[in-house]
Structures are given as structure tokens and as C-alpha cells.
N, C-alpha and C positions, 0 to 999 in steps of 0.2 A: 861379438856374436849378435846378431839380427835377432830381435824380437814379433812376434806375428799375434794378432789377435785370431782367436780361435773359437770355433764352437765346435763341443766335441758332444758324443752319449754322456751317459750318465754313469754308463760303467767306465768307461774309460779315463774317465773322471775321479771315479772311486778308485780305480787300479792307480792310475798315478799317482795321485796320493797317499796311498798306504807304500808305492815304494820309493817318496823321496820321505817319508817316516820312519822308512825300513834303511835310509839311504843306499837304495840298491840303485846299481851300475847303470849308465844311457842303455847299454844293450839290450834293457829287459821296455826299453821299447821300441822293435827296431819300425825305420819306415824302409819296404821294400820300391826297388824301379823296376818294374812290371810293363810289358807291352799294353798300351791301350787296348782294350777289345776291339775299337774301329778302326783308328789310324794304324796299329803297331808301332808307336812312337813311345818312347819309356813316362813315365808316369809315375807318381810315388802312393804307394798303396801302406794301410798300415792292416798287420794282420794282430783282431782282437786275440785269435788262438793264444800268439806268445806273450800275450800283455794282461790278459783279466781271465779271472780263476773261470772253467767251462761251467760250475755249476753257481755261477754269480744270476741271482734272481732278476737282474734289472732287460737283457737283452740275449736275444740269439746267437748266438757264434755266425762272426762273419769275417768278409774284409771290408776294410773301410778304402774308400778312396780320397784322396787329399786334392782340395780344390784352392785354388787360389784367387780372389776376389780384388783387385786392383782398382783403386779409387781413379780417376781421373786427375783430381786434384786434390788439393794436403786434406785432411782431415784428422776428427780426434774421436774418439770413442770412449761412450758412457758405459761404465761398467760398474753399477751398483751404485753409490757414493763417489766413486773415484774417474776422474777425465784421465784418460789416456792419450795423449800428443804425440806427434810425430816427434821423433827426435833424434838427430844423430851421434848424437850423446848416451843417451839410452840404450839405441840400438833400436828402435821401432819405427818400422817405413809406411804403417799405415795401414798394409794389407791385411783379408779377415780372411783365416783360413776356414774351410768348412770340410769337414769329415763325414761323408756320408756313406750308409751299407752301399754294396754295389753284390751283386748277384753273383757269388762263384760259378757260375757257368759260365758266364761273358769272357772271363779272364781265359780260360780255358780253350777259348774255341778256337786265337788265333796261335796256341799253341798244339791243337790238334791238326788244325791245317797243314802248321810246318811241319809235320811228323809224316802228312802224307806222301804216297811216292809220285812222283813225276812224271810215270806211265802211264796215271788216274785210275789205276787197280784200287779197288779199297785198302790192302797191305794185309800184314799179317798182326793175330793178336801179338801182344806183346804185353810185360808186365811195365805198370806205370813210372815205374822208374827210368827207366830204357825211355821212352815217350817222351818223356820232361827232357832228357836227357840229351835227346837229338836236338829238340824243338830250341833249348837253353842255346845250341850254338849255332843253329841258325838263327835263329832271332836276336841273339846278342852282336849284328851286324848287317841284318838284311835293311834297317828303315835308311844307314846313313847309305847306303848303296842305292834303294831303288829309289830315294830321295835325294836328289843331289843341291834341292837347296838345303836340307840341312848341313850344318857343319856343328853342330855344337854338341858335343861328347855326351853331356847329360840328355840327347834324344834316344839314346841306346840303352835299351833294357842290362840288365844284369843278368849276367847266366849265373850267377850264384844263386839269385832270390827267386829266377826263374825255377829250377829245379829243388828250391827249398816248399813251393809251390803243395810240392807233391806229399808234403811230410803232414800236411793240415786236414784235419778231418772232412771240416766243408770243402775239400777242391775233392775227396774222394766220392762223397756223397753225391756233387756235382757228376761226377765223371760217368757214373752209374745211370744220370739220366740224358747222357747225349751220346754215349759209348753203347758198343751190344759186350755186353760182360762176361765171363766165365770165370775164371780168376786169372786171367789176362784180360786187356783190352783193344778196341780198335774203334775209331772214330765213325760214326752214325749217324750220314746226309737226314737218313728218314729220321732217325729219333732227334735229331737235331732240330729240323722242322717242327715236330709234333709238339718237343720242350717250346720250342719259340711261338706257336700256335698257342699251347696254354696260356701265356702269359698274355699273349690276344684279348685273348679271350677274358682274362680277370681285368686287365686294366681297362677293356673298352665298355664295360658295366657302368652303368651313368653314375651310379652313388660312388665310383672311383673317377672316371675321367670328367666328371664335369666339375671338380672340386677345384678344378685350373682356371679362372677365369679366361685368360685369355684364350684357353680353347674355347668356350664356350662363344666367347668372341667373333671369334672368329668362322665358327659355325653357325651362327647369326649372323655375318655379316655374309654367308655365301646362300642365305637363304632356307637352311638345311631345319632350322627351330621355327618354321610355320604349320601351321594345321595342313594334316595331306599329308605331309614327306617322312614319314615315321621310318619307312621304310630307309627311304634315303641316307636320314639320323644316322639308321641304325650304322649303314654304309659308311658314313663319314665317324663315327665311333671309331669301327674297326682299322680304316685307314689313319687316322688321328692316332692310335697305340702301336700299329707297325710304321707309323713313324716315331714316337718316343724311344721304342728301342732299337732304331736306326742306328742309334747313339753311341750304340755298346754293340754292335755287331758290323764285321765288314760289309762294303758295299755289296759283293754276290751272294752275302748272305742275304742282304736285306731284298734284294730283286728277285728272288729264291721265295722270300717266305711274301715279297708282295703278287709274285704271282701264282701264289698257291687260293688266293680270293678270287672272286669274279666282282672287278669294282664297273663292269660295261656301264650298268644303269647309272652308278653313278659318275663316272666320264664324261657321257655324253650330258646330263644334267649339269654338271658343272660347265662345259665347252659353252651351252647353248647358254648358262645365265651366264657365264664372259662376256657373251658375245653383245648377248642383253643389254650388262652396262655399259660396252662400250658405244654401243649405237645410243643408248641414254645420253654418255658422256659428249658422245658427238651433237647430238643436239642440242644438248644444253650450250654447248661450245658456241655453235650457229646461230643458235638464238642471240646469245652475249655480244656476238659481234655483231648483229642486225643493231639491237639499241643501240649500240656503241654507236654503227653507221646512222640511225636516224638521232641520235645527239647529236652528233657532230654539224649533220645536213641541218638541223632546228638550229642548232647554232652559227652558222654561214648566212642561214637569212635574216638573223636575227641581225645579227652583224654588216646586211646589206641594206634593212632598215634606217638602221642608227646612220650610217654611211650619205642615205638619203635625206635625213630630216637634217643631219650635219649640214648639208648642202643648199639645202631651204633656206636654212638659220644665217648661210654666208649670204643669199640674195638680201633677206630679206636689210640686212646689215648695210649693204654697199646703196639699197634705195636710201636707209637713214644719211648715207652722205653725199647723197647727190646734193648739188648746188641749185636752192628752188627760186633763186631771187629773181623778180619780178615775176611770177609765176603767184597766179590769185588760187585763193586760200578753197579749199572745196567748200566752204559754210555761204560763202557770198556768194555761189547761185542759188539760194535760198533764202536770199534778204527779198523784202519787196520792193519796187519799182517804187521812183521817187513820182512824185506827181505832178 
């Protein structure tokens, strides 16, 4: 059995442990294979619901999503006192799993999509079970279908875990804020939006999105952090967090909630500082190659110099071997006259 380095919560941590002290069953922690929110490709999620007591003080009830972190080359891992080595012997390949909440709405959406009807009517209510229940077997074969380079069996969600979905507190909680409810449901473009807007709206708050450096980076690097553009900022905030949760929402969701903004001003300021560096870049280019061209040219005459004094050097050599015999000495027209 393969071994994985992992970072898990701290509840999940305390749950495991109390049940391999309990020596209670693998089941009591299952991982589900879940549709990705963007791709609809299976994925393995772990739900805290069946694993850590709901009134454990350390975290919120959620699901966790399992990541996998893939070294390029071998590595070992420090873990307190102890080096962790790769080893095939062991069982440990190296990789560092990471566990992190992920938002029950996400999961949920591209299970509400597949529930809708195909005429684009919104449908009728219906109780959440029925819902899951459709969605579980469409989606337990649509990614290897409408993707034909997958071939590999574990791309395909579960329709068991899919519809077990339905039985967790947080997917009903969820369901209440992107659904229009009565005690059946039905899927909700607008409330869908407005959920997806709020969370706009929290994470594009500086004291949340500027804790990423390389946001920050990179909205420095398009100009957007000088004196003057606050407004702009502000623009490239908002766009900077409806991209984050690109991540976890289908592509016509994400086209959906991007053109629920008006990003004009910031567009065309963006086009025109492109255009900016590129005509910077161009010049700088032109210039590079002008030195380049007057090196080169400094250097050919330099070399046509050297060429000529070479030349000099061969005259003056071949006078040293002319034959001067009987031929008077230049000093004796400068003797005097005998008397």
C-alpha cells in the first residue's frame, strides 16, 4: 500500500486518531469521487460530516478536497525529528497530499446543471433526492463521453458518492443558497449569480486578496498600484477574485458572473498599457541592435587600421633588406670638404 505525506485540519487529525484508538473500520473515513466544480472530471473529496464529531470545537463542517502535490524529482520530507525518504520498500512516492475546505456550493452546481431539462425551461421543483439522483447518472459518464481523450476509469465520478451528496448538512445549507426553495427545489441562474457575486465581493477586499503575493505582483506589474488608479485597483481586485473562483465554477458560469461587471475602463487601460510595453519593448529592441550595429562598424575599422600599419611594418622590413653595397652612408654628406 502507498504511503503519501499529508497535511490535514486539526480536527481531522483529532478524529483519526481517536478512531485508530477506538480501532474503528477504514470506513469511518471515507474519500468520496465527486465531479470537479469546473472540469466535471471525478476528483476525491473527503467529507468532515462522516469523520469528526459536528460539535468538535476546532472547525466548521465542510468538505475537504484532496490535492496532490507531485515533486518533480525524489525527495524526502522533514517531519519533526524524523526524515521521511522515498522508498519502495515503504511504500512512500514522495507526494504531499493537501486537504483543503472547498465551498459546498461549487460541488453542487455542476450537479444542478445536470438535473436541468434540455428545452432550457427552468424545470420543476422537486425534492433533493430525485435532483441528486438524476444528476448521479448523468454524471457518472458524461466527462468520459464528452471527453474523448480521457480514457482512464478513475475520471468518472461515483454515482453512489454523488447522491450520498445529498444526505450532509452543508450540501442542504448550500442548496438553499443557489436554489429558490419551498420544501422542494429547483436550480437558480439569479440566485446562483448573487451567491457567486458575494463571494466577489468578500474576497476582492484588500486585507483578503492582497495577502497573495503574486497578486499583488502582478497588479504591479500592469501598473494598477500607482498614485491615480484607485479606481482602476479597485477593478482589477474584482477581476483578480472572478478569477480565483474560475477554479471551482464551469466556464459559462464564469462568462456569466464576468459579464455581470462593467470591466470597459478597465480594458481599454489595460489594451493601451500592452500596447505601451510593447512599443517600449520595440524600442528598446532597436536601440540594442543600433549598438550592436555601431560595434561591429567601430570594430571593422579598427581592424582596417591594424591591416594598414601591418602593411607599413612589411615596407618598412623589405627597405631593412635591400642590398646597399656601394651606396654612401647618409652621414658623409655631412663631413667637411678636405682642403
Amino acid at each position: 500500500m502507498t504511503a503519501h505525506v499529508g497535511i490535514l485540519p486539526l480536527s481531522v487529525i483529532d478524529a483519526l486518531t481517536l478512531h485508530l484508538n477506538d480501532k474503528v473500520n477504514e470506513s469511518a473515513a471515507p474519500l468520496w469521487r465527486l465531479p470537479h466544480p469546473r472540469t466535471g472530471l471525478a476528483c476525491l473529496f473527503l467529507p468532515q460530516e462522516k469523520l469528526v464529531d459536528p460539535s468538535h470545537p476546532r472547525q466548521k463542517m465542510s468538505i475537504l478536497e484532496i490535492q496532490s502535490v507531485t515533486p518533480p524529482n525524489t525527495r524526502s520530507w522533514f517531519i519533526g525529528e524524523e526524515v521521511v525518504s522515498v522508498s519502495s520498500k515503504r511504500g512512500v512516492d514522495g507526494k504531499l497530499l493537501l486537504m483543503t475546505p472547498v465551498d459546498p456550493a461549487f460541488l453542487i452546481i455542476q450537479i444542478l446543471l445536470a438535473s436541468q431539462p434540455n428545452d432550457g425551461s427552468p424545470g420543476n421543483f422537486r425534492p433533493i433526492d430525485d435532483i441528486f439522483e438524476e444528476a448521479a447518472v448523468k454524471l457518472a459518464k458524461t466527462p468520459i463521453e464528452s471527453t474523448p481523450a480521457v480514457q482512464d476509469a478513475s475520471a468518472i465520478p461515483s454515482q453512489r458518492d454523488i447522491m450520498q451528496l445529498a444526505s450532509l448538512d452543508c450540501i442542504k445549507a448550500a442548496m438553499s443558497q443557489i436554489t429558490t426553495e419551498i420544501t422542494v427545489y429547483r436550480f437558480s441562474p439569479d440566485n446562483l449569480l448573487a451567491y457567486l457575486r458575494s463571494k466577489v465581493e468578500r474576497l476582492s477586499k484588500p486585507e483578503i486578496l492582497e495577502k497573495s503575493r503574486s497578486l499583488i505582483r502582478s497588479m504591479a506589474k500592469d501598473g494598477l498600484m500607482e498614485d491615480g488608479r484607485e479606481d482602476l485597483l479597485e477593478l482589477g481586485r474584482v477581476k483578480a477574485a472572478c478569477d480565483l473562483i474560475s477554479q471551482y465554477i464551469p466556464p459559462s458560469i464564469y462568462q456569466t458572473l464576468l459579464s455581470s461587471y462593467d470591466f470597459t475602463a478597465l480594458n481599454a487601460y489595460l489594451k493601451t498599457f500592452s500596447n505601451e510595453q510593447a512599443a517600449l519593448l520595440a524600442t528598446n529592441a532597436n536601440t540594442s541592435k543600433s549598438k550592436k550595429k555601431n560595434a561591429a562598424t567601430n570594430e571593422e575599422d579598427t581592424g582596417k587600421k591594424r591591416k594598414n600599419q601591418v602593411k607599413s611594418s612589411n615596407g618598412v622590413e623589405k627597405l631593412k633588406k635591400a642590398n646597399v653595397n656601394g651606396m654612401s652612408k647618409l652621414s658623409s654628406f655631412f663631413k667637411k670638404a678636405d682642403a
